[in-house]
C-alpha positions in Angstrom: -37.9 61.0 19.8 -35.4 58.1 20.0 -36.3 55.9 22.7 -32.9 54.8 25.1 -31.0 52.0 24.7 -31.9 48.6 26.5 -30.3 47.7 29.4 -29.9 45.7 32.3 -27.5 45.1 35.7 -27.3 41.5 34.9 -28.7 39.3 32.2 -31.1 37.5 34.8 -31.7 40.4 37.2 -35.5 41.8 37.2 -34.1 45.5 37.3 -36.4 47.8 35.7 -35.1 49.8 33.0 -33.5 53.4 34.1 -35.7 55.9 32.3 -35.8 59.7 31.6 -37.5 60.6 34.7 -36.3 58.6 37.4 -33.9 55.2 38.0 -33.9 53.0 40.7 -31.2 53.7 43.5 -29.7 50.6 43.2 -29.3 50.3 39.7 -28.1 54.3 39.5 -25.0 52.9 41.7 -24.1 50.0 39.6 -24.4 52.2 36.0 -22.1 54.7 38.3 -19.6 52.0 38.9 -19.4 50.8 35.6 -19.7 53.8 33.4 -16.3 55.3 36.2 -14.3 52.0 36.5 -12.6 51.8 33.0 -11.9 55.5 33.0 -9.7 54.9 36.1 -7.7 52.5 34.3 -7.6 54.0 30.7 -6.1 57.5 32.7 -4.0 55.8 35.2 -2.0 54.8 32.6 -1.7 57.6 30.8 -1.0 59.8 34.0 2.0 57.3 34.8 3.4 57.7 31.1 3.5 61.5 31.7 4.7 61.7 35.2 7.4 59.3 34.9 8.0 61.0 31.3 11.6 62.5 32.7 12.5 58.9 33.7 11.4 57.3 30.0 12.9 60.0 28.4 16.5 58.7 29.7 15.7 55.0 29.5 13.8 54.9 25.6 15.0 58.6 24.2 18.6 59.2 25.6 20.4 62.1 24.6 23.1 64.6 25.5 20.3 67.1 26.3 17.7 66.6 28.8 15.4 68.5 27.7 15.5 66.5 24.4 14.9 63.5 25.8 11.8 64.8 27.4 10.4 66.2 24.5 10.7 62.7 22.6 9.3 61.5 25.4 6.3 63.8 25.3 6.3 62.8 21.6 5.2 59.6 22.2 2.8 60.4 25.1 1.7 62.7 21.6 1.5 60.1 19.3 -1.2 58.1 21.5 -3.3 61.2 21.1 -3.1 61.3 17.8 -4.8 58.2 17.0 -7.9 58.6 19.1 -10.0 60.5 16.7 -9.6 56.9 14.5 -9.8 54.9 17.8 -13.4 57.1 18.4 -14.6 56.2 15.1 -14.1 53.0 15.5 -15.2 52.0 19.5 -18.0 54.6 18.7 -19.6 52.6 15.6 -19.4 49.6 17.7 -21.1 51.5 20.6 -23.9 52.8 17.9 -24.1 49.0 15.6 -23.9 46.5 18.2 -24.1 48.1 21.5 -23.0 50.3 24.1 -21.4 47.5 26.4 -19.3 45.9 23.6 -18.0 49.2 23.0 -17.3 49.6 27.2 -16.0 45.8 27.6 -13.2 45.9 24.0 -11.9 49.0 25.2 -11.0 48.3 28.4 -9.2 44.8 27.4 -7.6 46.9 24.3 -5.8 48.9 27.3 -4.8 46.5 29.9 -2.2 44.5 27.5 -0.2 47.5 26.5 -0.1 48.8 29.9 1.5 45.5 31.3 3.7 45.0 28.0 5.0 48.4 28.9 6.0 47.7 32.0 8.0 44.9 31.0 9.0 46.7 27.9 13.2 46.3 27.5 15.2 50.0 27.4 17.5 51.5 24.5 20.4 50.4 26.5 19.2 46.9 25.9 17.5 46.8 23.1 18.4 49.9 20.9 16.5 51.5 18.5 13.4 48.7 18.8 12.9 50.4 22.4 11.8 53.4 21.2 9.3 52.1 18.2 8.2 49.3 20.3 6.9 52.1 23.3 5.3 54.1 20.5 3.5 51.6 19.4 2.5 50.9 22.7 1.0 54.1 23.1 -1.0 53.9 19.7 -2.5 50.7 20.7 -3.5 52.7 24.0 -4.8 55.7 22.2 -6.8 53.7 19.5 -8.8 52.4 23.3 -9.0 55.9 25.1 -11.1 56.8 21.9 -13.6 54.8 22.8 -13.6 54.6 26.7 -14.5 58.0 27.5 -17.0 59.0 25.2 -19.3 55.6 25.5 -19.2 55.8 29.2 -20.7 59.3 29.3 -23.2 58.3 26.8 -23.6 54.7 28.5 -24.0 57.5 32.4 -26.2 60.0 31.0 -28.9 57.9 29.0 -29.3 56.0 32.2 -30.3 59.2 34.2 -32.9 60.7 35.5 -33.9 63.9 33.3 -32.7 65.9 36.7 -29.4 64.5 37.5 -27.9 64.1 33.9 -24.6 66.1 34.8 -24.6 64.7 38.3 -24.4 61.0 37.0 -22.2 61.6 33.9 -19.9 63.9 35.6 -19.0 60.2 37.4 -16.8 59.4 34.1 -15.0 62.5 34.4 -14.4 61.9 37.8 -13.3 58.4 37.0 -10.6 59.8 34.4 -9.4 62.3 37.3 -9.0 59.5 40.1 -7.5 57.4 37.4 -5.0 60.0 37.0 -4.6 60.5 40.6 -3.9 56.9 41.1 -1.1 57.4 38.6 0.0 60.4 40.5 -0.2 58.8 43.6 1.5 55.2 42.8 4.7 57.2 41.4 4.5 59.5 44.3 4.8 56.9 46.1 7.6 54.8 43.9 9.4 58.1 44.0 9.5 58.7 47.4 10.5 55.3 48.4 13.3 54.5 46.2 16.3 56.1 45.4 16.7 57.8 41.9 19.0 54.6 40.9 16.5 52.5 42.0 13.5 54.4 39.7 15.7 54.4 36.7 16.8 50.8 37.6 13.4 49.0 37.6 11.1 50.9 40.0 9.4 53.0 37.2 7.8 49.5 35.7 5.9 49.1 39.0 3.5 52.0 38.3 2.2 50.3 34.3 1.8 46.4 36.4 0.3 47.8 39.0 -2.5 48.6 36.4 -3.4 45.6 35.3 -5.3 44.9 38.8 -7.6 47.6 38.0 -8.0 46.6 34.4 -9.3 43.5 35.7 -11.7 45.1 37.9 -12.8 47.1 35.1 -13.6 44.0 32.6 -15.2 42.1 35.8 -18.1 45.1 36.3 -18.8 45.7 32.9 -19.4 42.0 31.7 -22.8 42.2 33.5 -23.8 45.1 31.9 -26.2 45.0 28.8 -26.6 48.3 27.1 -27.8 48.2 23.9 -27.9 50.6 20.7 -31.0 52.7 20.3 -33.7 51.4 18.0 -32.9 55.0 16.4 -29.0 54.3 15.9 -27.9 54.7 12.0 -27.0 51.8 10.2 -24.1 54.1 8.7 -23.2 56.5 11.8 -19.3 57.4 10.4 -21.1 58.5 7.2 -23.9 60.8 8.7 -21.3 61.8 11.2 -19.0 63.9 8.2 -22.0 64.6 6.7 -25.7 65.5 7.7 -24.5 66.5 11.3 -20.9 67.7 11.2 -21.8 70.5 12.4 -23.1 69.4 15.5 -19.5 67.7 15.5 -17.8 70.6 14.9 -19.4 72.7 18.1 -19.1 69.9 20.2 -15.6 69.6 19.3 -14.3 73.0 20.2 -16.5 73.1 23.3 -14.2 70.5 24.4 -10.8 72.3 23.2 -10.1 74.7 26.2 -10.9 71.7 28.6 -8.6 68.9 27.5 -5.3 71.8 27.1 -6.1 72.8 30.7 -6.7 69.8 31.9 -3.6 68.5 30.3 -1.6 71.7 31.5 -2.5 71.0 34.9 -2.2 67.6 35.9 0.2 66.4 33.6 2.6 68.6 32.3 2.7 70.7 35.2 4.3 67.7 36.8 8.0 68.2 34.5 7.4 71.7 34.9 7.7 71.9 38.4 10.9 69.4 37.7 12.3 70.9 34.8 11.6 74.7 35.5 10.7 75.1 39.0 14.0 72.8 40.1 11.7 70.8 42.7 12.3 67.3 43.2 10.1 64.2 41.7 8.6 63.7 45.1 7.9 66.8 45.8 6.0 67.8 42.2 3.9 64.6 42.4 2.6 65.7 45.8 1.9 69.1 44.6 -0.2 67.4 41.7 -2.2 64.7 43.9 -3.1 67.2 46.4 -4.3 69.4 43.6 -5.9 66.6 41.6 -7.8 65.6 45.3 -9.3 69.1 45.2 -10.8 68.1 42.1 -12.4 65.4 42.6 -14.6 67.3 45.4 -15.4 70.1 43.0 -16.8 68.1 40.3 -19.9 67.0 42.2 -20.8 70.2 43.3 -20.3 71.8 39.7 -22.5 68.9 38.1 -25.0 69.6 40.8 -25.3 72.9 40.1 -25.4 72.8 36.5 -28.1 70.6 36.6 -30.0 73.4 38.2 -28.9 76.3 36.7 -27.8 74.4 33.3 -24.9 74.2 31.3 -23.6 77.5 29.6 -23.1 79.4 32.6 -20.4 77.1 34.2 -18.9 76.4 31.0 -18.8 80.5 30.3 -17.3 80.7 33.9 -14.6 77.9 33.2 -13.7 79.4 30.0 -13.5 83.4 31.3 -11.0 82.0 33.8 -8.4 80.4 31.5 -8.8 83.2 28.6 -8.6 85.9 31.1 -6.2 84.2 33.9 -3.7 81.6 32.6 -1.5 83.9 32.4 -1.9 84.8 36.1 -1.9 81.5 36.8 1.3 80.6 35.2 3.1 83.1 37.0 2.3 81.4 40.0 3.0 78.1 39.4 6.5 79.6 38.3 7.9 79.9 41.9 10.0 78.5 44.7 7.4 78.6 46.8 5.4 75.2 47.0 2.0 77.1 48.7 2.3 79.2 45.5 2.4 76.8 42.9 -0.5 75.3 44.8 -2.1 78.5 44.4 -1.5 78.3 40.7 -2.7 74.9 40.3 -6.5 75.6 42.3 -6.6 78.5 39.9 -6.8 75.4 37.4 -8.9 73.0 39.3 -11.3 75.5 39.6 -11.7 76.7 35.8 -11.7 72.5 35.1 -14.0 71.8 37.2 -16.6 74.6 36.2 -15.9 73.9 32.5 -16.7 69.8 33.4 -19.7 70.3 35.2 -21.4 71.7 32.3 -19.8 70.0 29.6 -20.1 65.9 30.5 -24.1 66.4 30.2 -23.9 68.6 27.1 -21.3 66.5 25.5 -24.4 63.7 25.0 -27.2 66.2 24.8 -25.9 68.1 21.6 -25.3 65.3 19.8 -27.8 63.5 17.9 -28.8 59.6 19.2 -28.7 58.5 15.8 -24.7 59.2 15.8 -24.0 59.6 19.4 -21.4 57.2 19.8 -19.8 57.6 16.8 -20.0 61.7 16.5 -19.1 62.1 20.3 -16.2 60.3 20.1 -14.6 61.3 17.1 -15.3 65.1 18.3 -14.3 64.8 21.7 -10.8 62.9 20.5 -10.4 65.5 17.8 -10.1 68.4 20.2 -8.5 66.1 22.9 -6.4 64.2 20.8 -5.0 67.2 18.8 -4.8 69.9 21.1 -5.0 68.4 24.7 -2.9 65.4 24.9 -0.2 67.4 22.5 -0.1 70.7 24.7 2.8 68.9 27.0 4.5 68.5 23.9 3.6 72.0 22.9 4.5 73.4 26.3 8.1 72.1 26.4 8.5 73.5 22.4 7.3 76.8 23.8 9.2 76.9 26.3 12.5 75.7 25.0 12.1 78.2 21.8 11.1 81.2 23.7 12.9 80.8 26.8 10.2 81.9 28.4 9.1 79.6 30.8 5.3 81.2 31.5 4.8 80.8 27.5 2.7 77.5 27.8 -0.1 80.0 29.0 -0.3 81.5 25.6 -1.6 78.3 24.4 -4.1 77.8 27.3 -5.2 81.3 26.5 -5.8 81.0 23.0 -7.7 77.6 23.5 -9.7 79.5 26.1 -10.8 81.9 23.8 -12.0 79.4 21.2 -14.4 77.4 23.3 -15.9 80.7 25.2 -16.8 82.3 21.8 -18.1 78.6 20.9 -20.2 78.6 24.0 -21.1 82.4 23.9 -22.6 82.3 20.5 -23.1 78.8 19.2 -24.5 76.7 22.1 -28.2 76.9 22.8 -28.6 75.5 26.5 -29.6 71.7 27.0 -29.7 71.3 30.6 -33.6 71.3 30.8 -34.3 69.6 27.3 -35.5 66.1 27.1 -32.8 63.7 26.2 -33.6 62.6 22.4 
């Protein structure tokens, strides 16, 4: 068995080491805090991006038709998906070489300069054409960081767990991403409600991407403390082995993660410009809808991470996955309404299919992969399925929609995602709740 990586609160505190079977309470708290505190800025951004995606799509993509200007802008909120597979590969064979923190500590400062150039970033009308390239690159820069963030924080949370409370302590990265997110949803709630549209076109949407860069600095302050280093066990050529002696184990852990990110992304990000663009409801108005729904969250994932550590993790992910195969559908028909408690409806319907599918899925993200790759094989799976299919389904959503004319087809795609990771789980995951981590 590989031993866990080294680590320590500070590099002259006399902590003693975290181990499989129990973890002192003070140290638990500070591993919480720093394995939660980049994800809040790595998804803050990116929650901004897409809820202010109407308002970029004027000022960086203007065109006679709205709705093609908020496609191109969900192109670019695309493109930063796209590159996190090669951003995992690369934060995760720093995380499995050198060390977990050096993976933690780059990717936070590799997302806090594109989030303030962004805010400062000049529009078409001023710049022209180099508007648009300049915010995509932007967003590539971002995306090549969020492949590493994620992924080495749960591995950084659950390999400094006790054997117990491995969901319970890694779910805390999830819920990072998720209050990240709603402090995006939040902060241009708020810009929205207080200025006038002029005003948000004029310069109020920048507030939102400076605002950030407090809570990057927060981020890089926690984690330069924390030593976490690679596991004695850790290949010396992890991108190798991860294509070849355990792609497999890539492979399931990948589409485990598929029906997650699209209904993730589905509900608390594109539902946002759905509710604007389809529903007819006001800016204010959608982002409150989404922060209320985004709160409810962020109760449910402790309880679902306390449970599956009792009762393990292929039950709640079976759960989480019946209810978007079986019920997106449903659910889409709901959030299609005039009525704002029915849209809310709608959007528990999500929380609650998220949050069943999270509390299994953050432990056995780490747990089926092999220590030898973990850093490396967990994030270029995780940002496979996320990066291709979750952080394009706003993107695919508005195609859908403006092809078909059918404005409850983006639950076709949540369906088909659904059905993917349940037969995944149903018939290709062995549980790990109760297994040793190796």
């Amino acid at each position: 068995m590989c031993p866990a990586p080294v680590w320590d609160a500070e590099p002259t505190d006399d902590v003693p080491a975290a181990t499989d079977d129990a973890a002192p309470e003070t140290s638990q708290r500070r591993v919480i805090l720093a394995g939660l505190i980049g994800n809040v800025m790595e998804w803050y951004d990116f929650a901004v991006y897409g809820y202010l995606a109407t308002v970029i799509g004027r000022l960086f993509f203007p065109d006679g038709n709205p709705s093609v200007s908020v496609i191109a802008a969900f192109g670019a909120f695309a493109a930063g998906f796209l590159v996190r597979p090669l951003g995992g590969l690369v934060f995760g064979r720093i995380g499995d070489l050198i060390g977990r923190r050096h993976a933690l500590t780059l990717s936070v400062l590799a997302m806090a300069v594109p989030t303030v150039l962004m805010g400062l970033l000049p529009t078409y009308a001023t710049i022209g054409m180099a508007a648009p390239i300049l915010i995509v690159l932007l967003r590539i820069v971002q995306g090549l960081s969020v492949g590493g963030e994620y992924t080495s924080s749960l591995i950084f949370l659950a390999e400094h767990s006790p054997k117990n409370r491995r969901s319970q302590t890694a779910v805390w990265g999830m819920w990072g991403a998720t209050a990240g997110c709603l402090l995006g949803s939040g902060v241009a709630a708020l810009v929205s409600n207080l200025l006038s549209d002029s005003q948000l076109i004029a310069w109020g949407w920048r507030i939102p991407f400076l605002v950030g860069a407090l809570v990057a600095v927060t981020g890089f302050l926690l984690r330069r403390g924390i030593h976490a280093e690679a596991p004695a066990c850790a290949s010396k050529r992890p991108v190798r082995d991860t294509f070849g002696k355990h792609r497999l184990s890539v492979l399931k852990v990948a589409l485990l993660n598929l029906s997650n990110g699209v209904s993730y992304y589905t509900a608390f990000v594109y539902s946002v410009t759905y509710m604007k663009s389809v529903d007819k409801f006001s800016e204010g108005v959608a982002l409150n809808l989404n922060t209320a729904s985004m709160v409810v969250l962020l109760a449910v994932l402790p309880i679902t991470a306390w449970i599956s550590d009792r009762i393990g993790r292929r039950p709640l992910m079976i759960a989480g996955n019946l209810i978007l195969t079986f019920g997106a559908i449903g659910l889409f028909h709901l959030m299609h309404s005039s009525d704002r408690m029915t849209i809310f409806l709608g959007e528990i319907g999500f929380v609650l299919a998220v949050g069943l599918i999270a509390g299994g899925v953050v432990a056995a993200n780490v747990e089926l992969m092999p220590a030898t790759i973990r850093c490396t094989g967990l994030a270029f799976a995780y940002n496979a399925s996320i990066g291709l299919f979750g952080g394009t389904t706003p993107l695919i959503a508005a195609l859908l929609i403006s092809m078909t004319g059918n404005p409850i087809s983006p639950a076709w795609w949540v369906t088909g995602t659904g059905a993917i990771s349940l037969v995944t789980v149903l018939f290709f995951v062995r549980e790990t709740g109760h297994e040793p981590l190796s």
